[in-house]
Phi, psi and omega in degrees: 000142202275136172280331180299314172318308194263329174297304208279348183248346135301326172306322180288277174324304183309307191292005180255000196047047179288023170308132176044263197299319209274106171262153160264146217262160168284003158241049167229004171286353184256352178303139165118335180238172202297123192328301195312334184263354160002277188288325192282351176262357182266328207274321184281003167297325200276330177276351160249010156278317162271018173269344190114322190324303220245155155236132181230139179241150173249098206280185157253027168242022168127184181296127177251129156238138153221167187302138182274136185265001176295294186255051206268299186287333176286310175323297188313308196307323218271322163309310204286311179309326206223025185219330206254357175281001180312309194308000000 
């Protein structure tokens, strides 16, 4: 798993404010970044979906994610350490 790849789908999500209820649907979580990294950003949501990060429901026009709001100061600790040192 990309560290850069898990900073931009927290950075995104946060700043959108995607906590618990209020999800995004999966195919506008990867807008915004580069065609090639697409695909490597939805396996890695799934995969910090079974890490615990992310939550995901199942609408009937597809897949939603959001931020576990559970586990919010490690998300928060882990963007400011690997997302805002990028600059």
């Amino acid at each position: 798993m990309n560290v850069g790849v898990v900073a931009w789908i927290f950075n995104k999500l946060m700043r959108r404010g995607y906590w618990g209820r209020r999800l995004i649907n999966e195919d506008v979580l990867p807008k915004g970044a580069i065609k090639e990294r697409r695909r490597e950003i939805i396996e890695t949501a799934n995969q910090l979906v079974n890490d615990g990060f992310l939550l995901k429901k199942k609408e009937r026009f597809g897949w939603r994610y959001s931020l576990n709001a559970h586990r919010k100061n490690e998300i928060i600790e882990f963007v400011e350490k690997h997302f805002c040192s990028q600059d």
